[in-house]
C-alpha positions in Angstrom: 0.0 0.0 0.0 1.2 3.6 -0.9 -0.1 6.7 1.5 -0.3 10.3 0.2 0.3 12.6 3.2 -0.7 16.4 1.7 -0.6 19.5 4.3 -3.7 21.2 4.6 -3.4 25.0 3.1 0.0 24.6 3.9 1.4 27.8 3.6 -1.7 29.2 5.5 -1.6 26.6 8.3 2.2 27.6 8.9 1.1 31.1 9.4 -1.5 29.7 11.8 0.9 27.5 13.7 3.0 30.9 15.1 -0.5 33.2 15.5 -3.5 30.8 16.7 -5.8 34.2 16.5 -6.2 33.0 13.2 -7.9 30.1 13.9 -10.8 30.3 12.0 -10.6 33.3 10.3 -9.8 33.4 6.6 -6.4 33.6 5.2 -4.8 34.2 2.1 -1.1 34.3 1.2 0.4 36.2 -1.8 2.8 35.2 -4.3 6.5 37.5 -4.8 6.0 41.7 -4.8 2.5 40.5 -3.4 1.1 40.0 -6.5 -1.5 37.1 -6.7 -2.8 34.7 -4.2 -1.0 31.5 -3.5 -2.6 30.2 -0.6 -6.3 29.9 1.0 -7.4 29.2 4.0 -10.6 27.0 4.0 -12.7 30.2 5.1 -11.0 32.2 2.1 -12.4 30.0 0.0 -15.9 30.2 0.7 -15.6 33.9 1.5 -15.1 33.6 -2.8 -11.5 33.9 -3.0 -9.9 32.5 -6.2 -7.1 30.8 -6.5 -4.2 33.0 -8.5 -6.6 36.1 -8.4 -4.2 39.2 -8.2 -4.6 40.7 -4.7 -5.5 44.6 -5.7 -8.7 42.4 -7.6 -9.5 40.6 -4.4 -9.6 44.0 -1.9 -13.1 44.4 -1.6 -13.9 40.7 -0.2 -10.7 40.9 1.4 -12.0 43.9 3.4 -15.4 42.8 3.7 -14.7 39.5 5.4 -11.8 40.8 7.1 -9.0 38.2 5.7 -5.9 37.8 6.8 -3.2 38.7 4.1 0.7 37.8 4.6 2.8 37.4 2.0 4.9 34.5 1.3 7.2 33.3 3.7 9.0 30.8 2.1 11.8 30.6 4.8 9.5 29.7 7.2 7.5 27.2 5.0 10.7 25.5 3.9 11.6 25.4 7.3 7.9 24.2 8.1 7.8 21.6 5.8 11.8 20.0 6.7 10.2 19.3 9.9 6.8 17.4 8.4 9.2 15.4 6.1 11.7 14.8 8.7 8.7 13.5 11.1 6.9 11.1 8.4 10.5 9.8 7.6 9.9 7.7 11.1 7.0 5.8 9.6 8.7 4.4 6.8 11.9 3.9 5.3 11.0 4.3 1.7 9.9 7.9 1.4 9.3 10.2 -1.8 8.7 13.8 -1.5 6.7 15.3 -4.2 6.7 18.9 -3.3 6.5 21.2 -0.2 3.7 19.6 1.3 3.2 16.4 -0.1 5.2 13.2 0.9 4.4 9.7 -0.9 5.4 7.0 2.0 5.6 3.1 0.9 4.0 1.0 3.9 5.3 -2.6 2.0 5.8 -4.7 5.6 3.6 -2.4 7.5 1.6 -5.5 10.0 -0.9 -2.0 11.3 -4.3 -1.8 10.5 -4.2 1.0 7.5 -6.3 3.1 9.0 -5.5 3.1 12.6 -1.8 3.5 11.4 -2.8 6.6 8.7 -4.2 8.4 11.7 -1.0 7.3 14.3 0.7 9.4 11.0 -2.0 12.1 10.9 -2.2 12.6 14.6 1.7 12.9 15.1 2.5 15.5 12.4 -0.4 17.7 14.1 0.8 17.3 18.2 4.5 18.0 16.8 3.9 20.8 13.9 0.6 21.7 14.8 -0.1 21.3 10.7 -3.1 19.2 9.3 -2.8 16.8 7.1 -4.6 14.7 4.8 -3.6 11.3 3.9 -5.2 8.7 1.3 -4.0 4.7 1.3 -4.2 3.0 -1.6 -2.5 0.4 -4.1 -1.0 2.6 -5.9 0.3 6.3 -6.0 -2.8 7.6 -8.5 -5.5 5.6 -6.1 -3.7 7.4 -3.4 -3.8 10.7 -4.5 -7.8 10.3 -5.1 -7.8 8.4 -1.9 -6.4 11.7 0.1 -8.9 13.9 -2.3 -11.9 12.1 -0.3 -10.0 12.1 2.7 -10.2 15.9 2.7 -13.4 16.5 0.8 -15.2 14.3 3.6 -13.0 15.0 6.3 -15.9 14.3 8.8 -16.9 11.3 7.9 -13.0 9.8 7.2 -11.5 12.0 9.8 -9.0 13.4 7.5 -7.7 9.6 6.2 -9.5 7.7 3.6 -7.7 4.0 3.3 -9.4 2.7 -0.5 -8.8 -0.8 0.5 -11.7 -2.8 -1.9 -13.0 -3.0 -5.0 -15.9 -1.3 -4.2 -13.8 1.4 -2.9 -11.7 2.2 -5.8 -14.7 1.7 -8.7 -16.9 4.0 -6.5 -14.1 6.7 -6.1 -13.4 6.8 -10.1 -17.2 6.8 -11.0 -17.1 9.7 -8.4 -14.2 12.2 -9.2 -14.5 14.2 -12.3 -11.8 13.7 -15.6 -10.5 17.2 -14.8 -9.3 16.5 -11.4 -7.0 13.4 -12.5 -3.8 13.2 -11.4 -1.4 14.2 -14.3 -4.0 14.8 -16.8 -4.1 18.5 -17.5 -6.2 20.5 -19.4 -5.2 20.1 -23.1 -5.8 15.8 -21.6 -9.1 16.9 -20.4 -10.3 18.0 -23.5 -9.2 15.3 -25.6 -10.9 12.6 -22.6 -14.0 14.6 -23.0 -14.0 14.8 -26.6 -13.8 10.9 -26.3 -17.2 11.0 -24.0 -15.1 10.2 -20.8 -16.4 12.7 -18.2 -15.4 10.0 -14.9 -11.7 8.6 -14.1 -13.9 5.6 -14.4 -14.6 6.5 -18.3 -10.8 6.4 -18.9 -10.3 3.6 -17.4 -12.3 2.0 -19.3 -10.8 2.7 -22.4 -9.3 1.0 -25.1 -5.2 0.8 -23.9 -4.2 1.3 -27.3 -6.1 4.9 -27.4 -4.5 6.1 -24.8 -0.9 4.6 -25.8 -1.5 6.8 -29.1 -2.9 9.8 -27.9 -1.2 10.2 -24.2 1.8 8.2 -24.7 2.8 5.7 -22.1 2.6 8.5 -19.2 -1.2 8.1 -20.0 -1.5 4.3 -20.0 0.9 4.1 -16.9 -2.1 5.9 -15.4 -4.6 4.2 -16.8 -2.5 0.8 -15.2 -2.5 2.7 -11.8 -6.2 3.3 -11.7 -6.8 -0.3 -12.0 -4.8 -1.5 -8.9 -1.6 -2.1 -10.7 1.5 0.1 -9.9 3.2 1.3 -12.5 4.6 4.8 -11.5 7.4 4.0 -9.5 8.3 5.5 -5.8 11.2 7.8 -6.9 13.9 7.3 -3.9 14.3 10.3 -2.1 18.1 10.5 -2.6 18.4 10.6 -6.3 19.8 14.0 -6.9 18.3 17.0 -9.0 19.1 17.3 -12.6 18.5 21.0 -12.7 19.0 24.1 -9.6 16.5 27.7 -11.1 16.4 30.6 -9.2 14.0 33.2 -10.8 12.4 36.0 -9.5 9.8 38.8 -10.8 12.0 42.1 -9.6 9.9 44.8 -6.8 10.8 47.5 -9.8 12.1 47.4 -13.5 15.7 47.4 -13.8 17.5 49.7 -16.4 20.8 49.3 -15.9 23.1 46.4 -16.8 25.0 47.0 -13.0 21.7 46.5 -11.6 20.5 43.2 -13.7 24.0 41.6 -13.5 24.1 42.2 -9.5 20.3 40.4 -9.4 21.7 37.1 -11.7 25.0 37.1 -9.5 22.9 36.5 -6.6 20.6 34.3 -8.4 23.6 32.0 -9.6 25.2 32.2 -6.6 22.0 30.4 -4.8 21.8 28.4 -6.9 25.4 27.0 -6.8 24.9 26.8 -3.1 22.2 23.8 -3.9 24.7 22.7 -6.3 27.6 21.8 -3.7 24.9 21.3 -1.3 24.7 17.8 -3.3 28.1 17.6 -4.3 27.2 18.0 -8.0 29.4 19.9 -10.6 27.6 22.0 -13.7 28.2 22.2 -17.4 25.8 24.0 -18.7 24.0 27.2 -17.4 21.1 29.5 -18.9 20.4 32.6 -18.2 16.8 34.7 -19.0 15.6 38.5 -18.6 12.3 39.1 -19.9 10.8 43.1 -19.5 7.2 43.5 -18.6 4.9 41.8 -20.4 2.4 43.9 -19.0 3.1 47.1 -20.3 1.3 48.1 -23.6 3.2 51.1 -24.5 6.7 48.9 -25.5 7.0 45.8 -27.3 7.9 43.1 -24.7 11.3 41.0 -24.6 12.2 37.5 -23.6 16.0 36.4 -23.9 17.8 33.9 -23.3 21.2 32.3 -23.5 22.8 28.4 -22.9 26.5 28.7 -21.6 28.7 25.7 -22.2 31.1 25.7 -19.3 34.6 24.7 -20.7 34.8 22.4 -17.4 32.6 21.5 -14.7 32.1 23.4 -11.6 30.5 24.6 -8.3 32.5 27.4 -7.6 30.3 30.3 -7.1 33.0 32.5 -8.6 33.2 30.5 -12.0 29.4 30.4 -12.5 28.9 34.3 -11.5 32.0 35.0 -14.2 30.0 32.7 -16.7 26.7 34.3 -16.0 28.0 37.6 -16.6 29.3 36.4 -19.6 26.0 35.2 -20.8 24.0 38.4 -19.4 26.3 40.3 -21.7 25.5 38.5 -24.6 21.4 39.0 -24.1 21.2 42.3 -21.9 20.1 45.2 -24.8 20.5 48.6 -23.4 18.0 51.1 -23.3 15.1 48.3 -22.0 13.5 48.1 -18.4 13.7 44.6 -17.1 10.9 43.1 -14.7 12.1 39.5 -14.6 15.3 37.4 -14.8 16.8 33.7 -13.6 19.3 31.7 -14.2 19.4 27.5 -14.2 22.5 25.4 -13.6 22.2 21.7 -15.2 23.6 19.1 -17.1 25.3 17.7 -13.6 27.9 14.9 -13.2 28.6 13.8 -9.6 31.8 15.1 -7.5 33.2 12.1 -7.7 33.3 11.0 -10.8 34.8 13.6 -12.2 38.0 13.0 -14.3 40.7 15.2 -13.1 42.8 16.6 -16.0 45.8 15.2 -16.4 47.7 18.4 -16.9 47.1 20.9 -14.4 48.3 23.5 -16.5 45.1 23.3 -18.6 43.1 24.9 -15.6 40.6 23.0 -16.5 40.3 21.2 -12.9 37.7 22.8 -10.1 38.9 25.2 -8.5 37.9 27.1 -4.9 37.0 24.0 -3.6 38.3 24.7 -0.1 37.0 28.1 0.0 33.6 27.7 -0.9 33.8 24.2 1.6 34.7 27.7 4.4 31.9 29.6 2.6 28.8 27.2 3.2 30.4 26.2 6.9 30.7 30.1 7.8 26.7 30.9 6.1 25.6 27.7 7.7 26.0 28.8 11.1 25.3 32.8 10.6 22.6 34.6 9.3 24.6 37.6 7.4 27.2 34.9 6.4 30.4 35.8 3.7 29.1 36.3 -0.1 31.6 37.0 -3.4 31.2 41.5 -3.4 29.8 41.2 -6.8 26.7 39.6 -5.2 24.0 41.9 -3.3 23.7 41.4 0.1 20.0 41.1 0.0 18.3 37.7 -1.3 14.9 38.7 -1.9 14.0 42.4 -3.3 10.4 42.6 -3.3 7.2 44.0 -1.7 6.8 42.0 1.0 4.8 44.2 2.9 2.8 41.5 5.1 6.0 39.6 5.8 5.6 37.4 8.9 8.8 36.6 11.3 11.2 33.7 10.6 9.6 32.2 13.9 12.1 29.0 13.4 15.4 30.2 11.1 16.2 33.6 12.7 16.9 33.9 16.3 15.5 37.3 17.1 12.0 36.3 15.5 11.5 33.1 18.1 8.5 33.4 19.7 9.0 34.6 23.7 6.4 32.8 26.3 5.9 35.4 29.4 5.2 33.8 32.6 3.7 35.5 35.7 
């Protein structure tokens, strides 16, 4: 049996966790420069909030139901979600995490009753994180993922875990869950499912293998296996190491200087090579991107972009900034006011396996190894840290302007208890 564990409006429960005054009042929490929503509370939701809606659009119900904005906190809710992972970790020792606040656990050997032991799960994350969870058992990782659906959808009746343990079970939760809300189907899928009649998970089930083969490849029949009991998308083991490291951001104001835009991409690539060492992984290729506003009608809008072949691999944040640079130059065009710009390291090859030159000479070993090894030690254990001076000193510029505290990264925000 597989088990979906999924945080309830994570990012809104975190906020909860550190201010219980919230409890029950709506809450929303809004995207970079505090543009769009990201995050609903329950109550946000039926006081009409949309998903995505951009906040100045969303004032008037925001005021009228008296909401709770913050905007996002991602330290926190990394933080946040470390600890969740870190606490279902105990319950099994094949674990895949499939984003921020959902965790696929393998319970293979488990001798519990499924429910009782989804709720021991359930009931632990919430008395040591004070976050809900959902959690759906089933066969396979698709029935789980419609398994947790009910377990939230219904969470008074299942108590916030839904084990889909029969037949009954799984042919009444496909005839029940609309084509739309599939797992990995998408929209463009949607439409081609519903063009085909199929309107129920339980209608594309149903169909011919070879359909799907042709007109969803084998990602689409892999699902089609999975929602008839057999497992075919494999638990992806937590310590296979990313391909790719992207740090973008949408800037608090345009940028028209090329001093300004390389500072922003030095500090991007320099995050990003922090991941980079972080799983001792050396680059070969990086891309960089700046794009204007594509909201402004009075100038045509820009999107560039460039692929750098490094001439070695590396994880020297010095190399990469002196690439990216290189590569900024190439795409930056003067005169222009930039909104937007990343840059993505990929195209890895392990620390190890590397193939030191045989002639030094050709500098075409890594280099700074021991210094950025005193780097991460010296930014691991302070807040300000050591950075190359080409990089700005602050990470994140944007509006942030209903920032929370970093109630578990930064020292000064910890909450203080007063006792009489």
């Amino acid at each position: 049996m597989v088990a979906l564990v999924d945080c309830n409006n994570f990012y809104a429960s975190c906020e909860r966790v550190f201010n219980p005054s919230l409890n029950g009042r709506p809450v929303v929490v809004l995207s970079n420069n505090d543009g769009c929503v990201i995050a609903r509370s329950n109550e946000a939701k039926a006081a009409g909030i949309d998903m995505g809606i951009p906040a100045f659009k969303a004032a008037d119900l925001i005021k009228r139901h008296n909401i709770a904005v913050y905007s996002a906190n991602f330290a926190l809710y990394g933080d946040m979600s470390r600890r969740v992972m870190s606490i279902l970790s105990n319950f099994t020792p094949h674990q895949e995490i499939y984003s921020i606040d959902e965790c696929f656990l393998h319970l293979s050997g488990i001798q519990e009753d499924m429910r009782e032991y989804g709720l021991k799960i359930k009931n632990s994350v919430f008395q040591w994180t004070s976050i809900p969870v959902g959690i759906g058992i089933a066969p396979t990782k698709a029935l789980a993922k419609i398994a947790n659906r009910i377990a939230k959808k219904y969470s008074v009746q299942t108590n916030g875990c839904h084990v889909m343990d029969t037949e009954e079970k799984r042919l009444k939760a496909l005839a029940w869950l609309p084509i739309e809300d599939l797992w990995g189907v998408g929209r463009s899928g949607a439409r081609k499912l519903h063009a085909e009649g199929a309107k129920k998970a339980i209608d594309f089930v149903q169909m011919p293998e070879s359909w799907v083969r042709k007109h969803m490849t084998i990602t689409g029949v892999n699902l089609q296996r999975e929602l008839k009991g057999m497992p075919s998308i494999e638990l992806i083991d937590d310590s296979e190491k990313s391909k790719s490291f992207s740090v973008t951001r949408t800037f608090e104001k345009e940028y028209d200087t090329f001093d300004e835009l390389k500072e922003r991409v030095i500090t991007f690539a320099s995050l990003a090579a922090i991941k980079l060492r972080g799983q001792e992984s050396l680059c070969r290729r990086i891309q960089v991107f700046i794009q204007t506003n594509f909201f402004k009608d009075s100038v045509e809008p820009i999107a560039r972009s460039v692929e750098i072949r490094l001439p070695y691999p590396t994880s020297s944040t010095l190399e990469i900034a002196k690439f990216v640079v290189a590569g900024l130059k190439q795409i930056h065009e003067p005169h222009r006011r930039y909104k937007r710009a990343g840059v993505t390291l990929y195209d890895f090859i392990n620390t190890q396996n590397l193939q030191p030159s045989l002639f030094p000479e050709m500098n075409t070993n890594p280099r700074h190894i021991k210094l950025m090894e005193a780097m991460d030690y010296i930014n691991r254990r302070t807040k300000s840290g050591v950075r190359i001076a080409s990089r700005d000193a602050q990470t994140f510029k944007m509006h942030r302007n209903h920032l929370s505290k970093e109630y578990t990264t930064n020292i000064n925000d910890i909450l203080e208890v007063m006792c009489d």
